[in-house]
KEKOL-584582 format. One record per atom (N, C-alpha, C, O): residue number from 0; x, y, z; atom name. Coordinates in Angstrom, 3 decimals. Each point is the difference from the previous one (the first is absolute). Last residue first. Layout:
<rs>
<NUM; <X; Y; Z>; "CA">,
...
</rs>
This chain:
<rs>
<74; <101.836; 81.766; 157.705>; "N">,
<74; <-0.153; -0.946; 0.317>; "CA">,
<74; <-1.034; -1.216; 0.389>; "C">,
<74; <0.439; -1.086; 0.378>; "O">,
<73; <0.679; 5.162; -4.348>; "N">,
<73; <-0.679; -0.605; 1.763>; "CA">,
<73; <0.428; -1.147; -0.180>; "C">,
<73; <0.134; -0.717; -0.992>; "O">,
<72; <3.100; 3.582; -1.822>; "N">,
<72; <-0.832; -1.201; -0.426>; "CA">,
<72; <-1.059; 0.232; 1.348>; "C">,
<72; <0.669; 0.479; 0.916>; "O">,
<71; <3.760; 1.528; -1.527>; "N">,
<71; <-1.693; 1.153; 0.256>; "CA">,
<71; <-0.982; -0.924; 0.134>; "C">,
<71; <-0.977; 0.251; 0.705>; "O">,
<70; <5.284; -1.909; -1.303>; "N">,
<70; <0.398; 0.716; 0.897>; "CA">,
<70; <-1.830; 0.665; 0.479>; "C">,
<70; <-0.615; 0.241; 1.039>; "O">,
<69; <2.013; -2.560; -5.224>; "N">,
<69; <-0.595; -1.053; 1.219>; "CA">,
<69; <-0.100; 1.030; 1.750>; "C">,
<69; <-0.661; -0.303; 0.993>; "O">,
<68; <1.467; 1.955; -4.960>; "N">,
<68; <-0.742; 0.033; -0.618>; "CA">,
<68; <-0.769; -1.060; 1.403>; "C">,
<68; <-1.120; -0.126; 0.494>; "O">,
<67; <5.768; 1.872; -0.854>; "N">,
<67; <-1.176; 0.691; 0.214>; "CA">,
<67; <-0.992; -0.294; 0.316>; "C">,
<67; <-0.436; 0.468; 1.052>; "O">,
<66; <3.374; -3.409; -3.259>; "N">,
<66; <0.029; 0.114; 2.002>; "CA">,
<66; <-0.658; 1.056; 0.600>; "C">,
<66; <-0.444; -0.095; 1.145>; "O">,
<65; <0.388; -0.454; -6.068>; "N">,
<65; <-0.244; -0.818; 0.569>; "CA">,
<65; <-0.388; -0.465; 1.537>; "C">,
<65; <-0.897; -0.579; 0.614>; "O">,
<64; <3.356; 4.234; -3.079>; "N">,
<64; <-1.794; 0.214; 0.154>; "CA">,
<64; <-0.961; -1.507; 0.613>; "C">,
<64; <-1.088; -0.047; 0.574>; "O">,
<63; <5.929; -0.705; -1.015>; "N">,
<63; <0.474; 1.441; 0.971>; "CA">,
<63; <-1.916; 0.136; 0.031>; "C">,
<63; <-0.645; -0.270; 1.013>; "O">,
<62; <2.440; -2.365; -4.211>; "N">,
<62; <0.133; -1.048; 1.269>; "CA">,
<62; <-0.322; 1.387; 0.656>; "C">,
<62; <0.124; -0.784; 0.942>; "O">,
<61; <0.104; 2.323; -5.134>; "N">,
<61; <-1.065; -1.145; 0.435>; "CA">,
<61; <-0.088; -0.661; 0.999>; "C">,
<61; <-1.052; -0.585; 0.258>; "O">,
<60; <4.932; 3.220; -1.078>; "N">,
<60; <-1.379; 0.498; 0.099>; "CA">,
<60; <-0.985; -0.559; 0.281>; "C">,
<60; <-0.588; 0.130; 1.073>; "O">,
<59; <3.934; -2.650; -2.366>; "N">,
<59; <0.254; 0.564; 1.363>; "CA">,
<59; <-0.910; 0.678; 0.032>; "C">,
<59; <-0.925; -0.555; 0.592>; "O">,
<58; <0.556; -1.161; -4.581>; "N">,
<58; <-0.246; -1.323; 1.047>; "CA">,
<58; <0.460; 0.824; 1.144>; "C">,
<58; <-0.658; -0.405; 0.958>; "O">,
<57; <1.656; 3.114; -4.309>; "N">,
<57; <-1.174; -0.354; -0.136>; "CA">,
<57; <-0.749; -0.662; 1.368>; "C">,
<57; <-0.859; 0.436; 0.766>; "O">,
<56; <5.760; 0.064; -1.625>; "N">,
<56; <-0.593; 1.145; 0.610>; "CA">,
<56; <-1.369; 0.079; -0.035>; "C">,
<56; <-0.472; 0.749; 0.856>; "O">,
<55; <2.890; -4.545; -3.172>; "N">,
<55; <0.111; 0.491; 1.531>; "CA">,
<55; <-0.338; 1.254; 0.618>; "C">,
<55; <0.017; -0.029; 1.230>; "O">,
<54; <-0.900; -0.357; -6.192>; "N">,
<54; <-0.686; -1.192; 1.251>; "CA">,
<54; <0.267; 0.283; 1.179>; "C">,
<54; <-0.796; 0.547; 0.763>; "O">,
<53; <2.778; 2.146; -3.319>; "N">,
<53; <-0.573; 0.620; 0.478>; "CA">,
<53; <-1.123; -1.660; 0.382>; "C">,
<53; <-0.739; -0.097; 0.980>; "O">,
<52; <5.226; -1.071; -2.468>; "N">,
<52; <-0.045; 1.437; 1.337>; "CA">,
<52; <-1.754; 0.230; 0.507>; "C">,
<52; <-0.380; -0.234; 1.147>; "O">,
<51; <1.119; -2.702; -4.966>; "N">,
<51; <0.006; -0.586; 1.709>; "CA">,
<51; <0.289; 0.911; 1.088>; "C">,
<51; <-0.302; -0.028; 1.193>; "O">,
<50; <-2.164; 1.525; -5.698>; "N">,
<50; <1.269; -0.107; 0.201>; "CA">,
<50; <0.083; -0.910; 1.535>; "C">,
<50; <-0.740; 0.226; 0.958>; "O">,
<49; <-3.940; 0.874; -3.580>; "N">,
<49; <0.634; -0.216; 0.643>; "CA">,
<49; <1.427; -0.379; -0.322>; "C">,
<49; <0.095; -0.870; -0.866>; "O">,
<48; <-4.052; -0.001; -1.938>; "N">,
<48; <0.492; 0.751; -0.418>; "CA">,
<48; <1.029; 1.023; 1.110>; "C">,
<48; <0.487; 1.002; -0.524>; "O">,
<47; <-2.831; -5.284; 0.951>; "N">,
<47; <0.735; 0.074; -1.308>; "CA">,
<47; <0.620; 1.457; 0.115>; "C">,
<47; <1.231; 0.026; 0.006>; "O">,
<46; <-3.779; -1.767; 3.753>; "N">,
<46; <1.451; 0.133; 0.289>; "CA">,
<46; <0.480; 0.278; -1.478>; "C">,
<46; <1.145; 0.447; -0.057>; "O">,
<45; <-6.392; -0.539; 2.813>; "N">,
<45; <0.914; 0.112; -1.038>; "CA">,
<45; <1.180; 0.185; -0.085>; "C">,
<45; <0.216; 1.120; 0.464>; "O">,
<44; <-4.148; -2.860; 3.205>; "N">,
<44; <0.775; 0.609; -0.616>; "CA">,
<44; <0.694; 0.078; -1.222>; "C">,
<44; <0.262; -1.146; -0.366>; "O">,
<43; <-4.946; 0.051; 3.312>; "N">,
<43; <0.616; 0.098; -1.028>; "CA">,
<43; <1.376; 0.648; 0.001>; "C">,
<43; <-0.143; 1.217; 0.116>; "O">,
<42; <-3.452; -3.204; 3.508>; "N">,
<42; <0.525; 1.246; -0.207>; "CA">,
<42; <0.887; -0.828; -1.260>; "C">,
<42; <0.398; -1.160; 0.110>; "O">,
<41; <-4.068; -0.182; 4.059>; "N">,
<41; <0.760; -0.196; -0.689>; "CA">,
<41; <0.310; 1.177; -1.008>; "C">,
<41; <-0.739; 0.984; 0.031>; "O">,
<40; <-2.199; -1.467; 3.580>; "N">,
<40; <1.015; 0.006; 0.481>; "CA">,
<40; <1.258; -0.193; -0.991>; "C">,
<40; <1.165; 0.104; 0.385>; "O">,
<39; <-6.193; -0.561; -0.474>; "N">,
<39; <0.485; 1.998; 0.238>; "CA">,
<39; <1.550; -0.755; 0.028>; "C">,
<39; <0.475; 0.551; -0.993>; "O">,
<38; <-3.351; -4.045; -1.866>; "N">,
<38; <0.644; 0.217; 1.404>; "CA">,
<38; <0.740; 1.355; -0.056>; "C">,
<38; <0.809; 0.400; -0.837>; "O">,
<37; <-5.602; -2.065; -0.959>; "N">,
<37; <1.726; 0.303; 0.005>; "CA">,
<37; <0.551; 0.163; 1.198>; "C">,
<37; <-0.323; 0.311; 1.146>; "O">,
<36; <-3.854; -3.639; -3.770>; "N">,
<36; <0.248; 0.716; 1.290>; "CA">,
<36; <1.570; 0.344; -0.035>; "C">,
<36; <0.926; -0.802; -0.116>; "O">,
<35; <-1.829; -0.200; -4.305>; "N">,
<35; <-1.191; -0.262; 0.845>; "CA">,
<35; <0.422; 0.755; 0.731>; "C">,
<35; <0.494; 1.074; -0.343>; "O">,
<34; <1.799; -0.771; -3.154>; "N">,
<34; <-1.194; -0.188; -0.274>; "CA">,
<34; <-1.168; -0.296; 1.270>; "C">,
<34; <-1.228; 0.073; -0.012>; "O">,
<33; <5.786; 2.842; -0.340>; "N">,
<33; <-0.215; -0.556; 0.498>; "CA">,
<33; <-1.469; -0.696; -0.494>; "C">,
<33; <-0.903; 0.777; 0.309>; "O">,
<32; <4.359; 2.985; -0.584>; "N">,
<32; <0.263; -1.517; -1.300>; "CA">,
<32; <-0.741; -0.873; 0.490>; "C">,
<32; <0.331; -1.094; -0.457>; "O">,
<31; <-1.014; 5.629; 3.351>; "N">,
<31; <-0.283; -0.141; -1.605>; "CA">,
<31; <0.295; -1.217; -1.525>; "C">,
<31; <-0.434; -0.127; -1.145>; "O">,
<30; <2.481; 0.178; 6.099>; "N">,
<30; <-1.551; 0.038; -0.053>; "CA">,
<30; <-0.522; 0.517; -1.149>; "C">,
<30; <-0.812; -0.841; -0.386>; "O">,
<29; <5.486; 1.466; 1.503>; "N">,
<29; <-0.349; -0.805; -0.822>; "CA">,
<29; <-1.356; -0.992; 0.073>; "C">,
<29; <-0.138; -1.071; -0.592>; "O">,
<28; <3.010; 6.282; 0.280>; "N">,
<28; <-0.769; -0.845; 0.916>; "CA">,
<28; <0.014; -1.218; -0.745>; "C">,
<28; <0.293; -0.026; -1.195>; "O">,
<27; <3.537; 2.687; -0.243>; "N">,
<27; <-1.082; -0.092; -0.001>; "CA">,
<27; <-0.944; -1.044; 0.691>; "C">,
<27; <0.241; -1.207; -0.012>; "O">,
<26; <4.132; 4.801; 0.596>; "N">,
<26; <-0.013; -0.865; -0.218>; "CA">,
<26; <-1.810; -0.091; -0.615>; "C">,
<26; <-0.705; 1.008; -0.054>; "O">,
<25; <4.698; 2.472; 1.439>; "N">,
<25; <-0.753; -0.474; -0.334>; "CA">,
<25; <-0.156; -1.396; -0.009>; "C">,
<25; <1.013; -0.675; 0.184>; "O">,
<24; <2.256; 4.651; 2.191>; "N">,
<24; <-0.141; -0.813; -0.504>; "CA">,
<24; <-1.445; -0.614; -0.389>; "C">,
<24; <-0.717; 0.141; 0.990>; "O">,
<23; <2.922; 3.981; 1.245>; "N">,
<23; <0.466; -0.391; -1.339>; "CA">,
<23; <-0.363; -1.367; -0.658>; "C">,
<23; <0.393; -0.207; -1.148>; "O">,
<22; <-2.058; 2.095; 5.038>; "N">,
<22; <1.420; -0.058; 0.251>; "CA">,
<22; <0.452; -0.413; -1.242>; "C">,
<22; <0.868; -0.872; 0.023>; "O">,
<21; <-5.368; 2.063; 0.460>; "N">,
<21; <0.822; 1.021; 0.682>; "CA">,
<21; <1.376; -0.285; 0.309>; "C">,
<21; <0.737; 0.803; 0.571>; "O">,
<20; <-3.090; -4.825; -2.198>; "N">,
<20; <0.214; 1.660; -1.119>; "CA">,
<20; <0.709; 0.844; 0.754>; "C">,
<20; <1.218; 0.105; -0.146>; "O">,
<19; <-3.002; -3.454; 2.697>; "N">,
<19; <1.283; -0.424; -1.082>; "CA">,
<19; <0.591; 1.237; -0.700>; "C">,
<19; <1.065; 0.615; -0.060>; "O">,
<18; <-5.037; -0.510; 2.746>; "N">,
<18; <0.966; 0.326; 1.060>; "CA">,
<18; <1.639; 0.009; -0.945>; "C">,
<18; <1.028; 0.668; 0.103>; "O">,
<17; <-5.297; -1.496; -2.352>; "N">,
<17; <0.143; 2.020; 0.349>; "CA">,
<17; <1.508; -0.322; 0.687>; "C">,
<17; <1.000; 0.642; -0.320>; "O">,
<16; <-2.670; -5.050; -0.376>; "N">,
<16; <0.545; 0.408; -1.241>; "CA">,
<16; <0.251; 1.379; 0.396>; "C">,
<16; <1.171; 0.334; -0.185>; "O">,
<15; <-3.231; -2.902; 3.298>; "N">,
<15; <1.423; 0.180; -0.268>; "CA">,
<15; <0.488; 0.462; -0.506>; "C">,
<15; <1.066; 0.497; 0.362>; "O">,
<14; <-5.963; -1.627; -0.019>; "N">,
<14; <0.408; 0.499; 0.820>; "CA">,
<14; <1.598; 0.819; 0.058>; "C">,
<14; <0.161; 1.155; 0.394>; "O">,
<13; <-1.930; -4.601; -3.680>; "N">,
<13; <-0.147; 1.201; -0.021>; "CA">,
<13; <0.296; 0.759; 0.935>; "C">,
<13; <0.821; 0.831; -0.387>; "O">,
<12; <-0.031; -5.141; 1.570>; "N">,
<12; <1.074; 0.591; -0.767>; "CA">,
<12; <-0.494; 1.714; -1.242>; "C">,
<12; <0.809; 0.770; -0.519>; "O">,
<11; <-1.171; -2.547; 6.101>; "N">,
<11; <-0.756; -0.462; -1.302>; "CA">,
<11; <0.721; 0.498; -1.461>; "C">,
<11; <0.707; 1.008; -0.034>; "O">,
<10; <0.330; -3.336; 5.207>; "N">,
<10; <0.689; 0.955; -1.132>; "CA">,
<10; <-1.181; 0.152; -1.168>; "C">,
<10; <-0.344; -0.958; -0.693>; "O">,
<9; <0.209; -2.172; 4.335>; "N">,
<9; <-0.442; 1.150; 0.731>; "CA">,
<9; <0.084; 1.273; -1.295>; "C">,
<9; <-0.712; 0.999; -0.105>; "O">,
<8; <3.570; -5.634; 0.186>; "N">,
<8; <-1.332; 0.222; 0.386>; "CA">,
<8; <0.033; 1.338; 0.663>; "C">,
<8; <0.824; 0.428; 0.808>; "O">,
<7; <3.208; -0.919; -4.421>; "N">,
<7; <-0.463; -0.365; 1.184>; "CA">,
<7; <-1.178; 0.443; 0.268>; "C">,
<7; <-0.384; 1.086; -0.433>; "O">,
<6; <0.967; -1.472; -4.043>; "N">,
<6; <0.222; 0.661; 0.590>; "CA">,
<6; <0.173; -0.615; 1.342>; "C">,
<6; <-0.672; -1.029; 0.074>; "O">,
<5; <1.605; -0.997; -5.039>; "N">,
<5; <-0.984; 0.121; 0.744>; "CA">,
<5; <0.644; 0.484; 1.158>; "C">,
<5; <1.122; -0.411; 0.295>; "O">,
<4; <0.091; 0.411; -5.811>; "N">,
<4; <0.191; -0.165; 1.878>; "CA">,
<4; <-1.638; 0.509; 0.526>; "C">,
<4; <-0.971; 0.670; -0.353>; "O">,
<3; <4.045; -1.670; -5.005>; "N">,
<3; <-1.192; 0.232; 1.029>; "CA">,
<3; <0.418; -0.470; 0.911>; "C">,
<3; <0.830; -0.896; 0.156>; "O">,
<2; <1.831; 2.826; -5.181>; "N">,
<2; <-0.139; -0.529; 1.819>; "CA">,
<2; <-1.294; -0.302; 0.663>; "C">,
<2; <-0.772; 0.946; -0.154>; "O">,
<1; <2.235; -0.143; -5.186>; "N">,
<1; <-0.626; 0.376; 0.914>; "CA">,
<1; <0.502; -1.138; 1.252>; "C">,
<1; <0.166; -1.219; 0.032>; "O">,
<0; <1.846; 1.209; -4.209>; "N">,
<0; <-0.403; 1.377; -0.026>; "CA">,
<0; <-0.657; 0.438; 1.309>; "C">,
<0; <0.151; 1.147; 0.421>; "O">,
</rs>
């Protein structure tokens, strides 16, 4: 039901989520499953209720706020 990933360094994954959305896509942080120290960088996905079309159009989006996301990141 669920996917997890971890972001490339620098990515936080609240940070992302506005950039995701504005392109249609969601996901959920995954510093909230976290009992101790979280990690910003990790991220929830969901595929049950997904067609492999719109996976692939998901995961492209997602790759696209991604490179954004590193694009603004400081250096």
């Amino acid at each position: 039901m669920f996917l997890w990933a971890r972001l490339p360094e620098g990515v936080d994954a609240v940070k992302l989520l506005p950039l995701a959305v504005a392109r249609g896509v969601a996901f959920v942080p995954g510093a909230p499953f976290y009992a101790g120290l979280a990690d910003t960088r990790a991220l929830r996905l969901s595929f049950v209720t997904a067609s492999p079309e719109e996976i692939d159009r998901g995961v492209a989006a997602l790759g696209r706020a991604i490179r954004q996301a590193q694009s603004e990141a400081p250096c």
